[in-house]
N, C-alpha and C positions, 0 to 999 in steps of 0.2 A: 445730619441736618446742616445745611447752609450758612453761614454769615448772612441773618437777615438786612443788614445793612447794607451789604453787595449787591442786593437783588434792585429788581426793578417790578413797579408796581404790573400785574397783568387788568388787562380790559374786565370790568367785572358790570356786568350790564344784567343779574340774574339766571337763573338757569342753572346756577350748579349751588349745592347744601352747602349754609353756613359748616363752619369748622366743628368738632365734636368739642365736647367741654373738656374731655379728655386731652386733645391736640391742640387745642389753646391753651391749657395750663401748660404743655410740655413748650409750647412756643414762648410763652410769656417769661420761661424763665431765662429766656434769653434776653431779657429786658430790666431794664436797673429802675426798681420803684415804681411799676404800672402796676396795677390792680384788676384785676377781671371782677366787673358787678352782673351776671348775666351775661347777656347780649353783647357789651361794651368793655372796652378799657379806659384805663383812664390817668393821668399822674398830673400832678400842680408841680408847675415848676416855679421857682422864687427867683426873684431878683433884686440887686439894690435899693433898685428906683425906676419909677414909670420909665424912665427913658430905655432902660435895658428891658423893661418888660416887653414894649412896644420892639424892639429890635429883636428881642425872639418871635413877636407875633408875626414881622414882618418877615423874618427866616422862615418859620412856619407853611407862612403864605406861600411862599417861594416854593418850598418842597413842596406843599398839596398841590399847587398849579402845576409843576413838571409832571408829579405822580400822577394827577388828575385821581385823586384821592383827598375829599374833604374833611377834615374833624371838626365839631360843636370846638369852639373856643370861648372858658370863661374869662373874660379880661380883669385883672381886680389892680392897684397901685402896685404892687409890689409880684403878681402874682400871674399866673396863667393857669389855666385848667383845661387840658386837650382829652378830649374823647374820642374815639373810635369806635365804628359800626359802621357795618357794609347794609345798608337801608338795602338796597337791590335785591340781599339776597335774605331777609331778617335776621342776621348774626352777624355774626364776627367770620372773616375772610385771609387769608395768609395778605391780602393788602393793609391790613391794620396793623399787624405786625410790621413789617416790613416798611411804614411811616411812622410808626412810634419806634423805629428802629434807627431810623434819622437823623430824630428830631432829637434822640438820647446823641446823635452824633453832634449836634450844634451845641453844645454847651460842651 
């Protein structure tokens, strides 16, 4: 299996089966501190202070626009809370990995 962080997201417009529960616990453990709830993944990242939280939101942003891959983002003062799920296809997709795989690289 690949360096999900090397990849690049693919075009996910529906049509192909979310990932097995199976193939996402095996992907996920290539990920430091996400959680699989069902469908989604998910990890809170902490930071000093609004202003570094706000600077990963905006990194965030940055990767989903390149990937053209969006995540639910909780904004809290100190905190962030990024989700994944491929709506298109109702699961989880090797593109949610592969942006939590990122976004584990920005910090």
């Amino acid at each position: 299996m690949s360096d999900l962080k090397s990849k690049s997201c693919k075009a996910c417009e529906g049509g192909v089966d979310p990932l097995s529960p199976e193939l996402a616990d095996e992907l996920l453990t290539q990920l430091d501190g996400w959680v699989r709830e069902g469908n989604e993944i998910s990890k809170t990242f902490t930071s000093k202070n609004y202003y570094e939280t706000m600077a990963f939101v905006n990194a965030a942003a940055f990767v989903s626009h390149k990937e053209d891959h969006h995540p639910d983002l909780l904004v809290g003062y100190k905190t962030c809370k990024v989700t994944y799920t491929t709506h298109a296809i109702g699961g989880l997709s090797e593109n949610d990995f592969i942006c939590a795989a990122k976004l584990d690289a920005l910090i």
